[in-house]
Each structure stands twice: as structure tokens, then as C-alpha cells.
ChimeraX commands (.cxc) that place a marker at each C-alpha (Angstrom):
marker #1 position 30.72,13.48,-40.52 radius 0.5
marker #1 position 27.84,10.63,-40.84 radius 0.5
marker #1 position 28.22,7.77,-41.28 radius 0.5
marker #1 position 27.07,5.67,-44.37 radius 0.5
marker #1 position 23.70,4.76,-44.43 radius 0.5
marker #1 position 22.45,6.99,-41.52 radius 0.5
marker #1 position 20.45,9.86,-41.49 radius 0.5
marker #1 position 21.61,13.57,-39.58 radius 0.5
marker #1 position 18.20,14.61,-39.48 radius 0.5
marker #1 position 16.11,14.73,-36.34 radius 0.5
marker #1 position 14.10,11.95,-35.44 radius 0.5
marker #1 position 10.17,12.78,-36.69 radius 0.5
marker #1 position 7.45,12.24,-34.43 radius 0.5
marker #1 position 4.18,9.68,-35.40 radius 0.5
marker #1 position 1.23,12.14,-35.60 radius 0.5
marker #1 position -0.90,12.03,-32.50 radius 0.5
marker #1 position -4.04,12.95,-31.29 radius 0.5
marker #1 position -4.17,16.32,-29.58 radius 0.5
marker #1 position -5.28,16.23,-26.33 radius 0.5
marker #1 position -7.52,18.88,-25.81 radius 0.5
marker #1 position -6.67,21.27,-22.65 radius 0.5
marker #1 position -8.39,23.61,-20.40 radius 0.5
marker #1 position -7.19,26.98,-18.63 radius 0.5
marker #1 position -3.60,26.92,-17.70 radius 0.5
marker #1 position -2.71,23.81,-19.98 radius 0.5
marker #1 position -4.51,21.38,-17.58 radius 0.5
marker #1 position -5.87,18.82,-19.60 radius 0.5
marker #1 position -9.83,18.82,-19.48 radius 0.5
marker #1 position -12.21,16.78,-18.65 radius 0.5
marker #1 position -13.39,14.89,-21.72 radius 0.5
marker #1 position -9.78,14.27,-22.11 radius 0.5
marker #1 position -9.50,12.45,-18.91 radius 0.5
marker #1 position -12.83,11.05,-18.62 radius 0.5
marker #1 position -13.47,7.59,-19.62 radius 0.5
marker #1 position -16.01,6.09,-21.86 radius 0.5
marker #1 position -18.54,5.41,-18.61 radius 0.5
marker #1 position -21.28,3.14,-19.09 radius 0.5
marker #1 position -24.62,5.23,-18.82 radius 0.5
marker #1 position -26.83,2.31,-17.27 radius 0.5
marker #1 position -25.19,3.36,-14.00 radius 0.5
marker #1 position -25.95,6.83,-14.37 radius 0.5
marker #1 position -28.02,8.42,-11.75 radius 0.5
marker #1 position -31.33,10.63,-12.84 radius 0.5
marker #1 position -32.54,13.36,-11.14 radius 0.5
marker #1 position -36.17,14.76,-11.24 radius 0.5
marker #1 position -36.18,18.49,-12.28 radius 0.5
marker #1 position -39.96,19.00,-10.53 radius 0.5
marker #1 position -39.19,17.69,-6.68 radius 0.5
marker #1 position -35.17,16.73,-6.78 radius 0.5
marker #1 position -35.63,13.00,-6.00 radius 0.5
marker #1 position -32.54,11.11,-6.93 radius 0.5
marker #1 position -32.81,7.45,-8.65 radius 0.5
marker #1 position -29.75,5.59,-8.16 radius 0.5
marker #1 position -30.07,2.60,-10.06 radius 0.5
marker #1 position -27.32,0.73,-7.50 radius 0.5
marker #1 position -30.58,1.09,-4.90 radius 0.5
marker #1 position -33.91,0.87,-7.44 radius 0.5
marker #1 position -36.94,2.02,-5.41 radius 0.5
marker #1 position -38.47,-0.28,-2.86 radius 0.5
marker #1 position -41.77,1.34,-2.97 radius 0.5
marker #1 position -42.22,0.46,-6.29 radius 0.5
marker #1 position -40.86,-2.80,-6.40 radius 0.5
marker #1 position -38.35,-1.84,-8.76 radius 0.5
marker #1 position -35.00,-3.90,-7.56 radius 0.5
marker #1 position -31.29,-2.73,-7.13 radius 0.5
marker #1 position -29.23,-2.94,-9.89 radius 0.5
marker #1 position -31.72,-1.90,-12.52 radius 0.5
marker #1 position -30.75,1.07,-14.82 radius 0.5
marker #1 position -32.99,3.76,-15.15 radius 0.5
marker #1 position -32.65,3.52,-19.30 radius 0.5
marker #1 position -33.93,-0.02,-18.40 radius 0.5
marker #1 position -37.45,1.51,-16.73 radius 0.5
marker #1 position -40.45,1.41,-18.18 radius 0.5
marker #1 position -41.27,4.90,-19.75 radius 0.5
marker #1 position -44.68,4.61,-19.94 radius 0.5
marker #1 position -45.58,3.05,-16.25 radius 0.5
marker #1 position -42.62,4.33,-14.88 radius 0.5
marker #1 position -43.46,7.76,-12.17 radius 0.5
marker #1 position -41.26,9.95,-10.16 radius 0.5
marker #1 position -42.48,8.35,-6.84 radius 0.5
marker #1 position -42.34,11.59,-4.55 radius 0.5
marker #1 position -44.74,13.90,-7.35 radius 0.5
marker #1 position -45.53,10.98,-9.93 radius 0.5
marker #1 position -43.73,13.20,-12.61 radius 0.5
marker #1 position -43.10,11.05,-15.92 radius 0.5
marker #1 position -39.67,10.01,-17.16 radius 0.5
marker #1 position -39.10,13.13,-19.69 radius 0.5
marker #1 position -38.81,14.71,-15.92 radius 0.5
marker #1 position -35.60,13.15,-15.00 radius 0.5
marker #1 position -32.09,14.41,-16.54 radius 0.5
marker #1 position -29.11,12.38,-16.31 radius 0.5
marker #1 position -26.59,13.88,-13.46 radius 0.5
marker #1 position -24.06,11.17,-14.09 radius 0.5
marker #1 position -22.11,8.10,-11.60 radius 0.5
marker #1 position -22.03,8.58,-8.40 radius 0.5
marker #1 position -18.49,9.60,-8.05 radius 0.5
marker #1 position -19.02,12.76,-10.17 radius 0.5
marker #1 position -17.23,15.63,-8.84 radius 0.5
marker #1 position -19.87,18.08,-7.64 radius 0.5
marker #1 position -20.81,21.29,-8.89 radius 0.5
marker #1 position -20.76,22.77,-11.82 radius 0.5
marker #1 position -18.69,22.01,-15.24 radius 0.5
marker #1 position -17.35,25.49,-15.27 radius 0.5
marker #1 position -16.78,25.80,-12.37 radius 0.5
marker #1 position -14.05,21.90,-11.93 radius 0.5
marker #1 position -10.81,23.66,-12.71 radius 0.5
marker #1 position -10.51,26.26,-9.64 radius 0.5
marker #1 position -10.47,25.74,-6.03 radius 0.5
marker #1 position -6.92,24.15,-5.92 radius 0.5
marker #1 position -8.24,21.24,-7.14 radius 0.5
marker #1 position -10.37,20.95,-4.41 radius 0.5
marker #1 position -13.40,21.19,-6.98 radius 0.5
marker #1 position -12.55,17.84,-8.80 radius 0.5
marker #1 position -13.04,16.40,-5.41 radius 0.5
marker #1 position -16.53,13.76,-5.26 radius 0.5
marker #1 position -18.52,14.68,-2.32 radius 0.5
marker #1 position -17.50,11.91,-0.34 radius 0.5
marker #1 position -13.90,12.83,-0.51 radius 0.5
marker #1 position -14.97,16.34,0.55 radius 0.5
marker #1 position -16.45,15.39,3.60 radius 0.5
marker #1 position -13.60,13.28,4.42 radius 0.5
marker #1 position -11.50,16.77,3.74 radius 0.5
marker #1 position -13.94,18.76,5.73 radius 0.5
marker #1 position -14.48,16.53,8.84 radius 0.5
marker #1 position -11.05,15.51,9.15 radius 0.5
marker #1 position -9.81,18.64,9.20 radius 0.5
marker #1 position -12.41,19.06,12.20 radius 0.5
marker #1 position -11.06,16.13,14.36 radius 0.5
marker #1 position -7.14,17.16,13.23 radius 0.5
marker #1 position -8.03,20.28,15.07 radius 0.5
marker #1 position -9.99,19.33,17.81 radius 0.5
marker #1 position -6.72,17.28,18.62 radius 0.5
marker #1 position -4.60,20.08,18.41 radius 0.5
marker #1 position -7.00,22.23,20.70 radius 0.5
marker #1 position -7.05,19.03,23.18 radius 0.5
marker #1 position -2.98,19.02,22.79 radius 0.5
marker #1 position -3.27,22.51,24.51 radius 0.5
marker #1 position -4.24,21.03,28.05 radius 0.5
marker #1 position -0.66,19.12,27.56 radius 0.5
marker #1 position 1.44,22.02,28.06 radius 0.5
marker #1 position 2.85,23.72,31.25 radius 0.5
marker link #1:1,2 radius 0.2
marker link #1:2,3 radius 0.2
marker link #1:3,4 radius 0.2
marker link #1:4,5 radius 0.2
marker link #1:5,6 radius 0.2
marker link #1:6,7 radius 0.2
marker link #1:7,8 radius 0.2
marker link #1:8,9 radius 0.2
marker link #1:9,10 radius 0.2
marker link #1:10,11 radius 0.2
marker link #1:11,12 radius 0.2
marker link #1:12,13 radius 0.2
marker link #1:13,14 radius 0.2
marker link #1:14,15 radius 0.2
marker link #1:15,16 radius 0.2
marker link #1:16,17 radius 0.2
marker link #1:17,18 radius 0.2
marker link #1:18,19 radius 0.2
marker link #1:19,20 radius 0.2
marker link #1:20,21 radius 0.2
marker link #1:21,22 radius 0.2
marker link #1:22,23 radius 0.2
marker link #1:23,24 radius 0.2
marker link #1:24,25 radius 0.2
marker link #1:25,26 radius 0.2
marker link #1:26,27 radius 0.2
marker link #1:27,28 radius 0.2
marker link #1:28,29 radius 0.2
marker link #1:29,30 radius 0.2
marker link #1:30,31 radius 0.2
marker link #1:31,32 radius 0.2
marker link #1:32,33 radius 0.2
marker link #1:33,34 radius 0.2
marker link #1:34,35 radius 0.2
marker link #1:35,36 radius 0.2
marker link #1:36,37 radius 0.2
marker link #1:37,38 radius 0.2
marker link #1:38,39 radius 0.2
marker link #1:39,40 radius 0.2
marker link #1:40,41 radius 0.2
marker link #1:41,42 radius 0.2
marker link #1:42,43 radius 0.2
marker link #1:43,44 radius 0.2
marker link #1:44,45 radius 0.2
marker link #1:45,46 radius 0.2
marker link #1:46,47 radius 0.2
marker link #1:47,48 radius 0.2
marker link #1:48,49 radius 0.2
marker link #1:49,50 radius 0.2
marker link #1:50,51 radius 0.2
marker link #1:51,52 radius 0.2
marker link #1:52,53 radius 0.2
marker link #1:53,54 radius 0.2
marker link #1:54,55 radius 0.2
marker link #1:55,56 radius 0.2
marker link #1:56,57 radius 0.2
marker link #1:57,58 radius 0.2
marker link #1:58,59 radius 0.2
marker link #1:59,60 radius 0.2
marker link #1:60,61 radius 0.2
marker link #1:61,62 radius 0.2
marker link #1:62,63 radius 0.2
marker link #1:63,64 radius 0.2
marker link #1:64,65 radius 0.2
marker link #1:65,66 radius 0.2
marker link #1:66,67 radius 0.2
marker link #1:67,68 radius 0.2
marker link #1:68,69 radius 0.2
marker link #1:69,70 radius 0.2
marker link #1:70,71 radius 0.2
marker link #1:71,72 radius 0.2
marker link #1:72,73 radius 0.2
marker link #1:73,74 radius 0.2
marker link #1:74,75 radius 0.2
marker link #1:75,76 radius 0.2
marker link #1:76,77 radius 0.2
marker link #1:77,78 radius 0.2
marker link #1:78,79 radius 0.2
marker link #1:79,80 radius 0.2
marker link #1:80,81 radius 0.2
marker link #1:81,82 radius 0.2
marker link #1:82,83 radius 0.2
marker link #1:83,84 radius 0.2
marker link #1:84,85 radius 0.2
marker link #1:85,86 radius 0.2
marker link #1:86,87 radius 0.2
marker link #1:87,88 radius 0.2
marker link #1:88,89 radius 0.2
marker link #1:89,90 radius 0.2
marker link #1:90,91 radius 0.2
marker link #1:91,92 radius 0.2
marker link #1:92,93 radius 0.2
marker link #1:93,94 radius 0.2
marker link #1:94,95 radius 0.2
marker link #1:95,96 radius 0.2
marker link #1:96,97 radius 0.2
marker link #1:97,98 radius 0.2
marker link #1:98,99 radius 0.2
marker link #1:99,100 radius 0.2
marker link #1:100,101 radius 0.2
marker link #1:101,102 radius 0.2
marker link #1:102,103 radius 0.2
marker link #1:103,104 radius 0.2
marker link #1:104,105 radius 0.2
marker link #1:105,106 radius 0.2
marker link #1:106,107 radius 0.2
marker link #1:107,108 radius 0.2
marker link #1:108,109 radius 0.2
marker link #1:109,110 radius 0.2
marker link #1:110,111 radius 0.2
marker link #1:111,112 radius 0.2
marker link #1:112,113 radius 0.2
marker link #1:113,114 radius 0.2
marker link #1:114,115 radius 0.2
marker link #1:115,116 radius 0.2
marker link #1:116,117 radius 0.2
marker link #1:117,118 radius 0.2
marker link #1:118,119 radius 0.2
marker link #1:119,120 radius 0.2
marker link #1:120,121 radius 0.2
marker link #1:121,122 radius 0.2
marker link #1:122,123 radius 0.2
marker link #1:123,124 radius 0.2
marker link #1:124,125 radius 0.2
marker link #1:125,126 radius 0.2
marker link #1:126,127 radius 0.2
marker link #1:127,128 radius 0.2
marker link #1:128,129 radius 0.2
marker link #1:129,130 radius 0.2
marker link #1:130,131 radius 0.2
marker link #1:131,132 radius 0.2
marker link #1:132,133 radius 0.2
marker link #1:133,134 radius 0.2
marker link #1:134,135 radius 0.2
marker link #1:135,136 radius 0.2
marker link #1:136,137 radius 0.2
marker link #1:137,138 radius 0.2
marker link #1:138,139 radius 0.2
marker link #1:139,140 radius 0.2
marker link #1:140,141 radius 0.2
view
């Protein structure tokens, strides 16, 4: 029996944005990621590999830290390892980018996700747990 002025039905849900997901219902990446601000976006060149991190510049060419490489002159501005121009460089994102490729993020246990600092903490710690638990040998009798 309801009551006066109530209603039986179910409650209805406010439409919401779907979140798009990846394999096994995991939500992706552009669903996670937040709008980042591309002025601290490193830049690779594709001809030799050098790296320009705009949170160092490049001392030998006077440019200082902190300037983004969208801020660089395109014109004067040269790869300084081969002097390749600008249209050289593509965008490989912040520094704490997981590593590797996009594909690729959603196996490894999650280890993939991981940036590479946060690897190498996995890797060598790992290293020193079990260089403690080879030293714990000598302990026993």
C-alpha cells in the first residue's frame, strides 16, 4: 500500500557521462588522465634522440630552465646535438609518463602504468630486499 503523495516507482538515475573503459572494464587512460598543461611537455628529436626538458632548458644555448619548448623560437631554435629544426621534435609528454607504449599500459600487472622512476625503485629494491635475505643466510646454524 503507498502512501499518499509518494511514488512506488524506482528511484531514476541523472544521465551521466560514460566513462569510457579499456580491456577487462578497467577504465582507460583518457578517462583518468587529466587536462595536463602542454608547456611542460618534454620533446624528443626523432633524428639523434636528444631529450628537451623544459624544467632544465639547455645551457649551451643559453636557453634557461623553466622555458617551454612551445615557447622556443622556431625559426632560430636547433636540436643542439645534430642542429635538426623544430618540425624534428615530437611531443613525448611530462615527465612522469608511464613508459612504453600506449598499447601496451594495461598488462604487466599493472606494473606497465608504473613511471620509470617508480620502476627502478621496484627493480633495485627488490635487489637490496634480496641481498638481505642472502646476507640473513650467514645467521643461521
Amino acid at each position: 500500500m503507498a502512501r499518499h503523495g509518494m511514488s512506488t516507482e524506482p528511484p531514476t538515475e541523472t544521465p551521466t557521462e560514460e566513462v569510457p573503459t579499456g580491456p577487462a572494464g578497467t577504465v582507460s587512460e583518457a578517462a583518468e588522465t587529466v587536462v595536463e598543461d602542454p608547456s611542460s611537455h618534454r620533446f624528443e628529436c626523432r633524428s639523434c634522440g636528444f631529450v628537451y626538458d623544459p624544467a632544465e632548458g639547455v645551457k649551451k644555448l643559453g636557453i634557461p630552465s623553466g622555458t617551454s619548448f612551445l615557447d622556443l623560437d622556431p625559426v632560430g631554435f636547433r636540436c643542439p646535438v645534430c642542429r635538426s629544426r623544430v618540425g624534428a621534435f615530437k611531443d613525448i609528454g611530462p615527465r612522469n609518463k608511464p613508459s612504453g607504449f600506449e598499447e601496451n599500459l594495461n598488462f604487466g600487472l599493472g606494473v606497465n602504468r608504473l613511471t620509470p622512476g617508480q620502476k627502478n625503485v621496484l627493480i633495485f629494491g627488490g635487489f637490496a630486499l634480496a641481498f638481505a635475505f642472502f646476507l640473513s643466510l650467514y645467521s643461521l646454524r
